[in-house]
C-alpha positions in Angstrom: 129.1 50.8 63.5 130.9 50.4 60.1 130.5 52.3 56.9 132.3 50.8 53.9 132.2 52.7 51.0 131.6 50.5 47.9 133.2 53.5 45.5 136.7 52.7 47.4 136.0 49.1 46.6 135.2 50.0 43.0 138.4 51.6 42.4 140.9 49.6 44.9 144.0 48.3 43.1 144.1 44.8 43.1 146.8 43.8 45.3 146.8 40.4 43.1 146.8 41.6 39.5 145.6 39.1 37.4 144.4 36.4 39.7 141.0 36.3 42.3 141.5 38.1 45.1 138.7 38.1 48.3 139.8 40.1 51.6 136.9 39.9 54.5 134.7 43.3 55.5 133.3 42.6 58.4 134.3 39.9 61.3 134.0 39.5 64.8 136.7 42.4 65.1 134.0 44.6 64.2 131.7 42.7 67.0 129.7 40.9 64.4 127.8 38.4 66.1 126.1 36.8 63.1 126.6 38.3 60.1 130.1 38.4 57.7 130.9 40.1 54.6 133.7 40.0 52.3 135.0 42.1 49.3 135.9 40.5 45.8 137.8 40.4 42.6 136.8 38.2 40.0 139.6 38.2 37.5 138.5 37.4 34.0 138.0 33.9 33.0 137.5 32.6 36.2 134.6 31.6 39.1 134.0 30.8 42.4 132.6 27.4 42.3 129.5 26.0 41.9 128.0 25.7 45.3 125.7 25.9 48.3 125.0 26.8 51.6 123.1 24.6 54.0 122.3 27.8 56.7 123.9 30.6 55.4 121.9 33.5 53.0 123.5 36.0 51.1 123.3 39.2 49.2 125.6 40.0 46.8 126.4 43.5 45.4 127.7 43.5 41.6 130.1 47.3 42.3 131.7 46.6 38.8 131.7 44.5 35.5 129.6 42.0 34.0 129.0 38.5 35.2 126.9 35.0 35.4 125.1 33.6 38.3 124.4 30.2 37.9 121.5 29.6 40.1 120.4 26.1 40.1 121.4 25.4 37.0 119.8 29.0 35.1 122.7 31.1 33.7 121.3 34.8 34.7 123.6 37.5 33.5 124.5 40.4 36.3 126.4 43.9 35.8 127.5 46.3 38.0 124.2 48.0 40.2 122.8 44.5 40.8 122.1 43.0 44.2 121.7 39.2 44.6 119.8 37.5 47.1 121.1 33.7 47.1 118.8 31.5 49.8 120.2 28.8 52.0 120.0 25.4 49.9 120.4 26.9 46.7 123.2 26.2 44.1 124.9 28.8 42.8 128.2 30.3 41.2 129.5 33.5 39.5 131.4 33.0 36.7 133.2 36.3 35.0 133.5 35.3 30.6 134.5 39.1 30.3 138.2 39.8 30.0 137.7 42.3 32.3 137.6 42.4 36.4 134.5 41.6 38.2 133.8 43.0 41.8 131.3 42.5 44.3 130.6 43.1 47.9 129.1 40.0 49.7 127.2 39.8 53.2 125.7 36.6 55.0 124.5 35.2 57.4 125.3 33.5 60.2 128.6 33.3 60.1 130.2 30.1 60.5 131.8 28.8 57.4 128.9 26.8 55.5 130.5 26.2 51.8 129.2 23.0 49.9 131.1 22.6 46.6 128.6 20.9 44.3 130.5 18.7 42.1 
């Protein structure tokens, strides 16, 4: 078992100041099997790109800041407390417009890497 504790998260120095960082939570070091999860700091002005996922499905905890999810195409603003659940096939993004840090905890599943930049 695991227990991550989204307030360490929350207040972790950003070992990148400035720019995106991402560092993985769980892996098959922690004998996951089919499910991964990654923390993440969205520096201000930037996003991940827009994107899909043909098998994968995620949840995505917002632990601080303000943010967009573009989900096929509908901007839907996010903050801190909110969890996303993003369905295989569907095109999506987060974009941070604040001048401020955005963090969230991600988990999916399965694992292998299944990233579709949608240009």
């Amino acid at each position: 078992m695991k227990i991550i504790q989204t307030e360490d998260y929350v207040k972790k120095e950003n070992p990148t100041p400035g720019k995106t960082f991402r560092s993985d939570l769980i892996t098959s070091e922690d004998k996951a099997k089919a499910v991964g999860g990654m923390f993440a700091i969205l520096a201000p002005g930037t996003q991940v790109p827009y994107h899909y996922h043909e098998k994968r499905e995620s949840i995505i905890m917002l632990i601080r800041g303000e943010a967009i999810e573009i989900l096929e195409g509908k901007e839907i603003p996010v903050k801190a407390g909110d969890v996303l659940f993003v369905p295989a096939i569907e095109k999506h993004a987060i974009v941070n417009r604040s001048n401020k840090e955005v963090r969230y905890i991600e988990f999916w599943t399965p694992v292998p890497h299944d990233f579709v930049e949608v240009k």
